[in-house]
C-alpha positions in Angstrom: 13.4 -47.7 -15.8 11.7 -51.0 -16.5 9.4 -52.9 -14.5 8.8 -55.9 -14.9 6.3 -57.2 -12.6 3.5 -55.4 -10.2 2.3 -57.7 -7.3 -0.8 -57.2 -5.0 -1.1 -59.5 -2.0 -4.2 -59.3 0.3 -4.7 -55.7 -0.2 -7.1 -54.2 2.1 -8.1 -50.6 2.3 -10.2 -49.1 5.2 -12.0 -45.5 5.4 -13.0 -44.5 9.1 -12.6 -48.4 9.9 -14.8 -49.5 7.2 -13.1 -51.9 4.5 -13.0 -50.8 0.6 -11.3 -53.0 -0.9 -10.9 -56.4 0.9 -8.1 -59.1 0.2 -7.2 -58.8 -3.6 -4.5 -60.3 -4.7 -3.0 -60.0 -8.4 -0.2 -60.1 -10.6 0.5 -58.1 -13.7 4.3 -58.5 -16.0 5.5 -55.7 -18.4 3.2 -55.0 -21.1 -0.1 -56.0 -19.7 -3.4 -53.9 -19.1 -5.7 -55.2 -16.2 -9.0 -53.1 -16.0 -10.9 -52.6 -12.7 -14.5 -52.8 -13.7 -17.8 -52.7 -11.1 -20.6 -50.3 -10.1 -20.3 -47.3 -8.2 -18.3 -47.6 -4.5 -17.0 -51.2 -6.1 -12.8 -49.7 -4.8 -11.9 -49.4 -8.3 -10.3 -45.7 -7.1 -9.1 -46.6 -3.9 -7.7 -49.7 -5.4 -5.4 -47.3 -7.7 -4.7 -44.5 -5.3 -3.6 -47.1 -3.0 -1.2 -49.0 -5.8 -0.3 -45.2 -6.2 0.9 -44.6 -2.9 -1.8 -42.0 -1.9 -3.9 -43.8 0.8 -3.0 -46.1 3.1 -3.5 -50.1 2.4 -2.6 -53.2 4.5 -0.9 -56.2 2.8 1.6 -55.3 -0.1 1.7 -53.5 -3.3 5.1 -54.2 -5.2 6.6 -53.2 -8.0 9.4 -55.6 -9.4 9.3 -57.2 -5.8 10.4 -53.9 -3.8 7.3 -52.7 -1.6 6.0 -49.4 -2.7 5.7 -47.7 0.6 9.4 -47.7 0.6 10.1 -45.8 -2.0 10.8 -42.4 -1.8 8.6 -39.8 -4.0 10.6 -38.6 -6.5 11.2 -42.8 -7.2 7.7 -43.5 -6.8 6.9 -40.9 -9.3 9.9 -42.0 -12.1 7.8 -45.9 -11.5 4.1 -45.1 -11.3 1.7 -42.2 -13.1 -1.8 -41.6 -12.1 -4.0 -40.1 -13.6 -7.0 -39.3 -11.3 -11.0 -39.4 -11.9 -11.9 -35.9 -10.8 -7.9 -33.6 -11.2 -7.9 -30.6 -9.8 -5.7 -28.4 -12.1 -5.0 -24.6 -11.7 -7.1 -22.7 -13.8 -4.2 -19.6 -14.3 -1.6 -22.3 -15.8 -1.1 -22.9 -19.4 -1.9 -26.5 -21.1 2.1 -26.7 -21.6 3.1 -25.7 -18.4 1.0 -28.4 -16.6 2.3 -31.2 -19.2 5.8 -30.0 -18.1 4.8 -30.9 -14.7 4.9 -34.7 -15.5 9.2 -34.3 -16.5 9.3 -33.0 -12.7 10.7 -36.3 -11.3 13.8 -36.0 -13.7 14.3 -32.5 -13.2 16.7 -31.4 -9.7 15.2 -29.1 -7.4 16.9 -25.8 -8.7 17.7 -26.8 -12.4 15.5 -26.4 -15.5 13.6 -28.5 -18.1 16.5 -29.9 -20.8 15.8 -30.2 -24.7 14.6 -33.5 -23.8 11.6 -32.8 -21.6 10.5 -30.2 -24.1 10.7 -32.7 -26.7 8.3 -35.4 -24.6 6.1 -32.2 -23.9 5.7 -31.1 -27.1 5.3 -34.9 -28.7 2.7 -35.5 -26.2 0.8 -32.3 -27.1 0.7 -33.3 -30.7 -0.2 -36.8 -30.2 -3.3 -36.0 -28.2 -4.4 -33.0 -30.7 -3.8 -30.6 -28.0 -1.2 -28.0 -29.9 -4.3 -25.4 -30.6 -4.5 -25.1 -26.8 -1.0 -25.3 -26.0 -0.3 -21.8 -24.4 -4.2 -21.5 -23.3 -4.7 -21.3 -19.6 -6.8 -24.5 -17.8 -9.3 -22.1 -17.1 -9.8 -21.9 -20.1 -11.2 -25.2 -21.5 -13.7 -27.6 -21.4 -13.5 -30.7 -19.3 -12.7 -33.0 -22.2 -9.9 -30.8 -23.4 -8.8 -31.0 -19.8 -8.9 -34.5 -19.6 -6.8 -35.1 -22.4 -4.1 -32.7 -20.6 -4.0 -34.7 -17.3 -4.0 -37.8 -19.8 -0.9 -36.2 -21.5 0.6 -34.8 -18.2 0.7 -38.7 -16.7 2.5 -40.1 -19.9 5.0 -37.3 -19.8 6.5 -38.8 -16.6 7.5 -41.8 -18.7 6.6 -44.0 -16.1 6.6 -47.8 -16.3 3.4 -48.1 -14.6 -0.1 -46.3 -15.9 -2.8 -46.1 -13.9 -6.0 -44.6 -14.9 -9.0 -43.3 -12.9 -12.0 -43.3 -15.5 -9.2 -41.7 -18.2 -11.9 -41.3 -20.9 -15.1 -40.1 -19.0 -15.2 -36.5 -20.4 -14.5 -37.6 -23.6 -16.5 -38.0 -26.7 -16.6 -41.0 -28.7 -13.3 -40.0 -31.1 -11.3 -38.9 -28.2 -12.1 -41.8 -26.4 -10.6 -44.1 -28.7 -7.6 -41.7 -30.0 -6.6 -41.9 -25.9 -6.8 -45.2 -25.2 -5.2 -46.2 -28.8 -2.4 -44.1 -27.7 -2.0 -45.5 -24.6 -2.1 -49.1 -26.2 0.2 -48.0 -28.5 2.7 -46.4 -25.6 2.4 -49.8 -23.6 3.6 -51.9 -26.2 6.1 -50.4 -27.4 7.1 -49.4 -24.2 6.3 -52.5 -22.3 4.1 -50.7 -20.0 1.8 -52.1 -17.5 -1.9 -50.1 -17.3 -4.1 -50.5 -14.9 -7.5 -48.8 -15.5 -11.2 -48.4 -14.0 -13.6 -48.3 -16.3 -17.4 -48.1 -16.6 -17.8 -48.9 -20.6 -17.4 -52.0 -20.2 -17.4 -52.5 -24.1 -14.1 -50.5 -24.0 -12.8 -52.3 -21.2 -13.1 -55.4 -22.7 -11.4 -53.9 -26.0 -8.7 -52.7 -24.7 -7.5 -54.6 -21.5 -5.9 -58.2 -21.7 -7.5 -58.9 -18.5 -11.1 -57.7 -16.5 -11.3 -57.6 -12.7 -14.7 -57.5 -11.7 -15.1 -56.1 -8.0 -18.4 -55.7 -5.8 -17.6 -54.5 -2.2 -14.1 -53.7 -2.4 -14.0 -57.8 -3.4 -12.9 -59.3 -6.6 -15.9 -61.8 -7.9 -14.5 -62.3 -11.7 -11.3 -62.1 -13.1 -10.0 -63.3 -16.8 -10.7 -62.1 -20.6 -13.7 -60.2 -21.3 -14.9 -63.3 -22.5 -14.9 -64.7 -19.5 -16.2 -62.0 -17.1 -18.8 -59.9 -19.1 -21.5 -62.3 -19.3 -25.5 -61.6 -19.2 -25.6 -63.3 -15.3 -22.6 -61.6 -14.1 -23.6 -58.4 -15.4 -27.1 -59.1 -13.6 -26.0 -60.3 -10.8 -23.3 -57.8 -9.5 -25.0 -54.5 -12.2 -28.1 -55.3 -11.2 -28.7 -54.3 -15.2 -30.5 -56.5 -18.1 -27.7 -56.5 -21.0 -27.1 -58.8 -23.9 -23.9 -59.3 -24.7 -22.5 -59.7 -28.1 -19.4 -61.9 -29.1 -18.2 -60.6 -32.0 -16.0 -62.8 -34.9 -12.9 -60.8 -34.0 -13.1 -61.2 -30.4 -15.1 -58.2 -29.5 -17.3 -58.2 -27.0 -20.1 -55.9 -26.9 -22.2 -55.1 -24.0 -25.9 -54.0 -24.8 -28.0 -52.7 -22.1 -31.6 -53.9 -22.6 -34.7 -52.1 -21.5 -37.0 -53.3 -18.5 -40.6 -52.5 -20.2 -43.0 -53.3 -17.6 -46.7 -54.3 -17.6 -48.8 -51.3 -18.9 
């Protein structure tokens, strides 16, 4: 189920009355990544919860022009997968069982998983080195191991649409990049489009075609990471000394610098 363009027009989020995320506007096609970057209570979260349907935004939010608050759940959940900052996952469930969860939207209410969704499942596993942990309960493991299960849980639903909350928090520096390699990977063969919040910005700018930078729920910077992660933006809207590195290959590198005071 392609789609082939995700739309935001003046989207505006409010908690108790208060705005979050104040008149953004963008436009992503099939196979792009756009990541949400900005400190701490910039919207980046409410921005995706409220593309995912899970709070409730003013202006419009559509996917391949047909507004999202129309759609019905199971639809919703064959378009867009989410993959939240902080999951709650039951503890007495094994890793398998939860990954299933994500082939939900293609299974009917009384019938059962076909050859298919244990196919995805298992695939998914495997790609994300998760097979040793495969019949171990959540309980059971630590919160990079469970990271990588919500991780594979959201690409089982085969859903168009990625978003992902801080996807690679939890992780160390391997998993990090076997993640988000697999999810570049998945989006372009699949023609995906990812939406992510970030806070290495390094990685952000590695993996993302496009950087929107938001302070106050506003966006202040939007393009490559060339364009957006630069010394005075970073000091400016960070508050943070950083030197940042453009690299030959189009890297760019973000190097926080130490403030060493008079002693």
């Amino acid at each position: 189920m392609l789609v082939n363009s995700l739309s935001l027009r003046a989207l505006r989020v409010e908690y108790g009355g208060c705005a979050v995320v104040s008149n953004v506007d963008e436009a992503l096609t099939a196979g792009e990544w756009l990541c949400l970057i900005g400190p701490n209570g910039a919207g980046k979260s409410s921005l995706l919860r409220a593309v995912a349907g899970l709070v409730e935004f003013s202006g419009e939010v559509q996917l391949n022009g047909k507004n999202v608050d129309s759609m019905r759940a199971r639809e919703m959940a064959r378009k867009v997968a989410f993959v939240p900052q902080e999951p709650v996952l039951p503890d007495d469930m094994p890793v398998s069982d939860y990954v299933m969860l994500g082939r939900n939207p293609y299974i009917s209410t009384f019938g059962r998983e076909s050859a298919r969704d244990r196919q995805v499942v298992t695939d998914l596993i495997d790609e994300l080195s998760l097979s040793v942990y495969a019949r171990r309960l959540l309980g059971t493991l630590s919160g990079g191991e469970r990271q990588r299960v919500v991780i594979a849980r959201a690409l089982a639903q085969e859903a168009p649409v990625l978003l992902l909350d801080e996807p690679t928090s939890a992780l160390d520096l391997g998993h990090q990049q076997h993640a988000l390699e697999l999810v570049d990977r998945l989006r372009r063969s699949r023609d995906l489009i990812v939406v992510s919040a970030m806070h290495d910005l390094t990685l952000a700018g590695l993996y993302s075609d496009r950087l929107l930078l938001l302070h106050q729920g506003v966006g202040v910077a939007r393009g490559t990471a060339r364009q957006v992660l630069r010394s005075e933006t970073l000091a400016e809207f960070y508050g943070v000394s950083a030197r940042v590195i453009h690299e030959d290959d189009g890297t760019v590198v973000v190097v926080p610098q130490r403030s060493i005071g008079e002693m």
